[in-house]
BALOBA-1460 file (C-alpha; in Angstrom, 3 decimals):
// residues 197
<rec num="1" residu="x" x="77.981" y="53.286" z="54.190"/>
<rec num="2" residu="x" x="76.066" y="56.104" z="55.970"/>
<rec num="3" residu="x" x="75.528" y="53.941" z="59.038"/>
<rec num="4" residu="x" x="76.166" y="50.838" z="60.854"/>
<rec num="5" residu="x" x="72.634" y="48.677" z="59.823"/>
<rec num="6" residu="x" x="73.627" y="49.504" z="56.105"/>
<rec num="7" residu="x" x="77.018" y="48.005" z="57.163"/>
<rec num="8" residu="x" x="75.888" y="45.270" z="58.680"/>
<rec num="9" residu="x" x="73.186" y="45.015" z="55.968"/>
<rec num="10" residu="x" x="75.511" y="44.511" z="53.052"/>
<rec num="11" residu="x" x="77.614" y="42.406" z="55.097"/>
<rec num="12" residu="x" x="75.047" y="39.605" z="55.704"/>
<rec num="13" residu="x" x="73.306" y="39.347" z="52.786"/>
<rec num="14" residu="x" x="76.572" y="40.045" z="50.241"/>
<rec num="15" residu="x" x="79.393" y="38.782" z="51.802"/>
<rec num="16" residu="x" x="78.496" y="36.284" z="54.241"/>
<rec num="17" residu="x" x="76.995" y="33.890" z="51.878"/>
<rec num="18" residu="x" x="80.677" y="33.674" z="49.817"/>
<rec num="19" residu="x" x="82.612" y="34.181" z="53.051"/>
<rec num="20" residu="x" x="85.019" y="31.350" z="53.453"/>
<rec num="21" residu="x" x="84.220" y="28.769" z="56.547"/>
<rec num="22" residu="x" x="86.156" y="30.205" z="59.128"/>
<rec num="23" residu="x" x="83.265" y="33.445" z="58.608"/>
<rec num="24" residu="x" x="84.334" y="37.046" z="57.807"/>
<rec num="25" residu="x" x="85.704" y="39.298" z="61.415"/>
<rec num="26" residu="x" x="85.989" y="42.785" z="61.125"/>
<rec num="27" residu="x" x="86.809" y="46.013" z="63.427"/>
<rec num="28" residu="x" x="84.783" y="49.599" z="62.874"/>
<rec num="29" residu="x" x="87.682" y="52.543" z="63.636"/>
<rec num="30" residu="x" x="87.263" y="55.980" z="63.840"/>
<rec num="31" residu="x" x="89.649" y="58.087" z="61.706"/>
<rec num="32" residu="x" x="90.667" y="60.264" z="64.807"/>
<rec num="33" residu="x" x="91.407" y="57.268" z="66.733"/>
<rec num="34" residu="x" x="93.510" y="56.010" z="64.063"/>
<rec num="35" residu="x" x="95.711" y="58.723" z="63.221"/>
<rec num="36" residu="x" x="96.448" y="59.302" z="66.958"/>
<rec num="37" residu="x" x="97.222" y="55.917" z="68.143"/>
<rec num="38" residu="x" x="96.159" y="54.884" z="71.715"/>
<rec num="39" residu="x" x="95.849" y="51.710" z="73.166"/>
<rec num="40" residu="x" x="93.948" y="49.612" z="74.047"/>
<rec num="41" residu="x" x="92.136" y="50.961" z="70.862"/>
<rec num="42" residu="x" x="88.833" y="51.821" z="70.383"/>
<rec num="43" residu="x" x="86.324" y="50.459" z="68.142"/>
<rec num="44" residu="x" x="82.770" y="51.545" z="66.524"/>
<rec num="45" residu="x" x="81.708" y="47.945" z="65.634"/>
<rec num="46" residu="x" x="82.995" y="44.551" z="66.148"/>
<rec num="47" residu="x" x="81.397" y="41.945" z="64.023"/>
<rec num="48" residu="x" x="82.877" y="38.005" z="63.569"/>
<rec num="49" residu="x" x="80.837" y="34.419" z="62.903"/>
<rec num="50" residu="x" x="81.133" y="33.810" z="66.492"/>
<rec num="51" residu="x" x="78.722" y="37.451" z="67.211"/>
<rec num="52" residu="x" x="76.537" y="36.125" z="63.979"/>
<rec num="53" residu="x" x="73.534" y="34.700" z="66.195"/>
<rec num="54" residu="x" x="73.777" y="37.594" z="68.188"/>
<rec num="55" residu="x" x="73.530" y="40.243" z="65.455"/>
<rec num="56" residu="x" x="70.246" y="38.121" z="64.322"/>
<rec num="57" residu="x" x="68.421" y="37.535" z="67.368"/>
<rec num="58" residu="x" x="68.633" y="41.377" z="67.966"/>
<rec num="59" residu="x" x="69.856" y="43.835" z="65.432"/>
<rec num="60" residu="x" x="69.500" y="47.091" z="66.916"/>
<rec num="61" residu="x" x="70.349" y="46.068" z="70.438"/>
<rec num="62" residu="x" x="73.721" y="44.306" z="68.537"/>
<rec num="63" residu="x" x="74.659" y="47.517" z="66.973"/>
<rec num="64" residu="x" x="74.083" y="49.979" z="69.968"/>
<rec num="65" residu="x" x="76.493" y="47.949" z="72.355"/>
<rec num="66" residu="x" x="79.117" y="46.294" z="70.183"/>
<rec num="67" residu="x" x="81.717" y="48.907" z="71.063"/>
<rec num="68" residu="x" x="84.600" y="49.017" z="73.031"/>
<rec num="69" residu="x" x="88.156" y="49.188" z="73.098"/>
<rec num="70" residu="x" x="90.647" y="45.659" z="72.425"/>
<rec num="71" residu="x" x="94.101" y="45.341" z="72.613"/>
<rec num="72" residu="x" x="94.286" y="42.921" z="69.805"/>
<rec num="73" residu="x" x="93.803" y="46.361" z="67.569"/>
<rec num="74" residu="x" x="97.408" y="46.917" z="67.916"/>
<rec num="75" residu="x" x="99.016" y="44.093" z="66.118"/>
<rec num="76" residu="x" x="96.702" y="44.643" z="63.329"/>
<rec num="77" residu="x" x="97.471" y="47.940" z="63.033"/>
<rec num="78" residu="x" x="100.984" y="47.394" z="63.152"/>
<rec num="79" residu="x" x="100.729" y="44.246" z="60.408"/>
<rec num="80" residu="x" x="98.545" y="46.807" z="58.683"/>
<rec num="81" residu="x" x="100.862" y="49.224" z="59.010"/>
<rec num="82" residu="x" x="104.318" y="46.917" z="57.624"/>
<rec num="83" residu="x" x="102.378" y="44.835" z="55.122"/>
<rec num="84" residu="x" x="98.645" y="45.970" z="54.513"/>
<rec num="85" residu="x" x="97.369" y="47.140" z="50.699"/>
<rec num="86" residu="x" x="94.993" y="49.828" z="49.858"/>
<rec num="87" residu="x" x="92.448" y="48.549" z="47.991"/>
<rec num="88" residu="x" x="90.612" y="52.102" z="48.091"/>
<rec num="89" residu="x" x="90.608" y="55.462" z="49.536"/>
<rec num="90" residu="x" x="93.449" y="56.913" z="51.186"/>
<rec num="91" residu="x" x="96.473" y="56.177" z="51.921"/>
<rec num="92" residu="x" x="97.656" y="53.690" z="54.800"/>
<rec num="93" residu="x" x="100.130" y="55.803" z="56.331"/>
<rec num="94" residu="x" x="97.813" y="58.584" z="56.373"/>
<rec num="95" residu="x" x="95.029" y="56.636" z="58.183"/>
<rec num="96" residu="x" x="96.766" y="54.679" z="60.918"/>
<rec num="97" residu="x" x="99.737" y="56.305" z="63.168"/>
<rec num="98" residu="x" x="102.419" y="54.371" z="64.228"/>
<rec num="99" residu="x" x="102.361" y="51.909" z="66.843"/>
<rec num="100" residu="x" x="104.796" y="51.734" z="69.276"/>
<rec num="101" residu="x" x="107.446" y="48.444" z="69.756"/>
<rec num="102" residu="x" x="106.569" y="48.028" z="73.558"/>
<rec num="103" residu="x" x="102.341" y="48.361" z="72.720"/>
<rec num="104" residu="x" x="102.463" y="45.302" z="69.643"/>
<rec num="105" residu="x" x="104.599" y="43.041" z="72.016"/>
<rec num="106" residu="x" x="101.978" y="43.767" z="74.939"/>
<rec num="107" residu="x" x="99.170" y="42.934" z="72.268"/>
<rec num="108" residu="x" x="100.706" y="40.470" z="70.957"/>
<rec num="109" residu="x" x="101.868" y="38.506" z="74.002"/>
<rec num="110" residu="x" x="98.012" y="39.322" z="75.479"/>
<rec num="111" residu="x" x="96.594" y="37.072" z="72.609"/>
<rec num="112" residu="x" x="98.477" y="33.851" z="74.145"/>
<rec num="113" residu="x" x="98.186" y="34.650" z="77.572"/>
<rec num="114" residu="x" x="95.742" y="31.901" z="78.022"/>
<rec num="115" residu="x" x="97.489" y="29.879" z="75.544"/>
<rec num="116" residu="x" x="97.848" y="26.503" z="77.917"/>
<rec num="117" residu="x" x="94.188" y="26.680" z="77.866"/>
<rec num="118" residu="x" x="92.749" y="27.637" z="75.018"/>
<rec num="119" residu="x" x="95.431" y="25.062" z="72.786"/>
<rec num="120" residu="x" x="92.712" y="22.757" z="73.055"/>
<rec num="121" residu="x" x="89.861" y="24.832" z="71.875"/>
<rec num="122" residu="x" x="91.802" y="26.611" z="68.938"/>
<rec num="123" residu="x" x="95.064" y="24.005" z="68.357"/>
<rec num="124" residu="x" x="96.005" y="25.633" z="64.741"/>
<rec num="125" residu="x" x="95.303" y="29.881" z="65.914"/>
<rec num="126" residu="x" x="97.556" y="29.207" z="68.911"/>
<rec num="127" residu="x" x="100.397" y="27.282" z="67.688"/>
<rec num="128" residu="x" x="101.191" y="29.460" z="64.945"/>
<rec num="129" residu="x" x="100.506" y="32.825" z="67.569"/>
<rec num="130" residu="x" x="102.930" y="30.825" z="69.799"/>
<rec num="131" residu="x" x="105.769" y="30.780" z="67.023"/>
<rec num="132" residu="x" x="104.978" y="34.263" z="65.859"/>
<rec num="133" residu="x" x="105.152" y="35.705" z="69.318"/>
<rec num="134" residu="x" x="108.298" y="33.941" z="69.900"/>
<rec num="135" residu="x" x="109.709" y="35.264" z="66.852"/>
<rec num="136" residu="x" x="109.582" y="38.517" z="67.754"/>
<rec num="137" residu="x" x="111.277" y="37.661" z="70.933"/>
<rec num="138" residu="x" x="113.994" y="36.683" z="69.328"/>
<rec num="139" residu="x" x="114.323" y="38.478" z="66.141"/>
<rec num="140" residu="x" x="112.238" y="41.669" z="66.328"/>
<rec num="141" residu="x" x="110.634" y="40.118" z="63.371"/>
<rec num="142" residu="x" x="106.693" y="41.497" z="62.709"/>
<rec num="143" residu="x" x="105.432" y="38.260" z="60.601"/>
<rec num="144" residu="x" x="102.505" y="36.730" z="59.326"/>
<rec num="145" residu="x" x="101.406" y="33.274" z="60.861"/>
<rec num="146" residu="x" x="102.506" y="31.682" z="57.711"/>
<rec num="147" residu="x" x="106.108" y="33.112" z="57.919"/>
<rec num="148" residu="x" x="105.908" y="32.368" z="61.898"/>
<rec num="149" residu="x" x="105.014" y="29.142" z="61.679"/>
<rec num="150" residu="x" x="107.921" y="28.301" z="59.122"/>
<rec num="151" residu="x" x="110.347" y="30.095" z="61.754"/>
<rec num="152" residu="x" x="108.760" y="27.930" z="64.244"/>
<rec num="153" residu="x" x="109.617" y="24.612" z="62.610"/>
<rec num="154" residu="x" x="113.446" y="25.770" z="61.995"/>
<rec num="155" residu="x" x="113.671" y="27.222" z="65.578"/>
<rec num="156" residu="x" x="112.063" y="24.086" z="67.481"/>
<rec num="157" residu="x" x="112.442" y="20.758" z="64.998"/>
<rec num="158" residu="x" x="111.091" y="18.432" z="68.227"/>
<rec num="159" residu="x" x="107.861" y="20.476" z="67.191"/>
<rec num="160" residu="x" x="108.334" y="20.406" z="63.535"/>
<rec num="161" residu="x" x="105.609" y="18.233" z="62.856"/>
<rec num="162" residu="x" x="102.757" y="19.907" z="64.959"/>
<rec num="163" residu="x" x="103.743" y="23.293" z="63.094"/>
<rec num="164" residu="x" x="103.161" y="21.372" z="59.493"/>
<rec num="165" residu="x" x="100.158" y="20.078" z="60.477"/>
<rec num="166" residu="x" x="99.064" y="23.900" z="61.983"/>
<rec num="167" residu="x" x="100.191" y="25.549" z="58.662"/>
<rec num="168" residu="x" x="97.943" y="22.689" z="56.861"/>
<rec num="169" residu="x" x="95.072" y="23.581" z="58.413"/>
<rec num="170" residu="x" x="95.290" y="27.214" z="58.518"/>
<rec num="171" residu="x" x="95.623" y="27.237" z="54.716"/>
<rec num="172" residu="x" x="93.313" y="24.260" z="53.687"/>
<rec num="173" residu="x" x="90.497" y="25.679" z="52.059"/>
<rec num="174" residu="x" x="87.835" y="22.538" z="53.038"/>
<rec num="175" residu="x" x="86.734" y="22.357" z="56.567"/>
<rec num="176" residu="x" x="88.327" y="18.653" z="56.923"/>
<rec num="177" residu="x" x="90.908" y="19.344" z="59.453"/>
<rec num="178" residu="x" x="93.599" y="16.761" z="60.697"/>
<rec num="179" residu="x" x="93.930" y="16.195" z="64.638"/>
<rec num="180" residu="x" x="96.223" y="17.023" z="67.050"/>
<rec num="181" residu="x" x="97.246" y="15.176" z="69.665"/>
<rec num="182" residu="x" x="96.277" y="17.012" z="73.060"/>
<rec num="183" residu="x" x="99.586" y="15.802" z="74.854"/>
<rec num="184" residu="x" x="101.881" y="17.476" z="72.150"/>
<rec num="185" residu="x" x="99.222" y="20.622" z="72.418"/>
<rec num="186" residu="x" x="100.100" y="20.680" z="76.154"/>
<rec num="187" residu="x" x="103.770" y="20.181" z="75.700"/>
<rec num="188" residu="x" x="104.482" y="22.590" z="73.043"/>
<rec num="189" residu="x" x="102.611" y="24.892" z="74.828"/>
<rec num="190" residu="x" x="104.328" y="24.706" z="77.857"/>
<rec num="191" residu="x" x="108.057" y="24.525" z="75.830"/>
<rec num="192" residu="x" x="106.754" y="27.895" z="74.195"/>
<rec num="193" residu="x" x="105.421" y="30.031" z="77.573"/>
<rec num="194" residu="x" x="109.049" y="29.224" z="78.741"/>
<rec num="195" residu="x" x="110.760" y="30.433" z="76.066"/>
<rec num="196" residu="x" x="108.812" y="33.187" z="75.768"/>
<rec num="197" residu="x" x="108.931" y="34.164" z="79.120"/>
């Protein structure tokens, strides 16, 4: 693409319409950013469902001040990094440097920060980050939130349940999604945070 509006352009009016519900959420990086790792790292574009009405209502003014730098950039670099496929172009480990052990678990452990509160806005994202975080705590393990969320049921069986039903949702493909019960959201979030910290 030779800029961002063809980006952004092809974006909307190819891939959103086949998109799956959840929306599409992607991160602009510069290739000398990348293969000198800093953090938090910074970004070109940022672009999810949740910035969607935004990007409409004003296009230009969207694409001049969606830039920044997010800490979040280092886990997916790193899960880029252990498990990510090139589909084209170069190389991965020629377009992303290395992230440091001490950087993913700050990233990582940043994303459930406000876990307590936002269990109730995003029940299935939060229990699985919960288990994967955990995880690493205890087994240095970089995982998926599939593979976390399995750990998580083996590691806390009192919780076993709430993990199913997370891994159900996160993988059913129809936007029917079974209901937690915000007193075992509270609890398992609180058993976690202690664990964890």
């Amino acid at each position: 693409f030779k800029d961002k509006q063809q980006l952004m352009d092809f974006t909307t009016d190819n891939l959103w319409p086949i998109a799956p519900a959840k929306g599409l959420e992607f991160h602009v990086l510069l290739l000398k950013n990348t293969q000198h790792f800093s953090h938090p790292m910074p970004f070109d574009l940022h672009f999810s469902k949740a910035h969607y009405g935004e990007y409409l209502a004003d296009k230009k003014r969207y694409l001049i001040n969606m830039h920044g730098k997010d800490p979040d950039l280092a886990a997916h670099i790193m899960i880029t990094n252990r498990f990510g496929k090139t589909l084209i172009g170069n190389p991965i480990d020629s377009v992303f440097s290395d992230v440091p052990k001490n950087i993913y678990w700050s990233s990582i452990y940043f994303d459930i920060a406000s876990a307590k509160k936002e269990i109730s806005e995003q029940p299935t994202y939060i229990i699985l980050n919960l288990c994967r975080v955990l995880e690493y705590k205890k087994t240095q393990a970089i995982t998926s939130k599939l593979d976390a969320g399995a750990w998580g049921i083996r590691f806390s069986p009192k919780y076993a349940a709430m993990i199913k039903l997370a891994l159900q949702n996160y993988t059913n493909t129809n936007l029917t999604r079974k209901k937690f019960i915000q007193k075992d959201l509270d609890n398992f979030a609180k058993y976690m945070l202690a664990n964890i910290t």
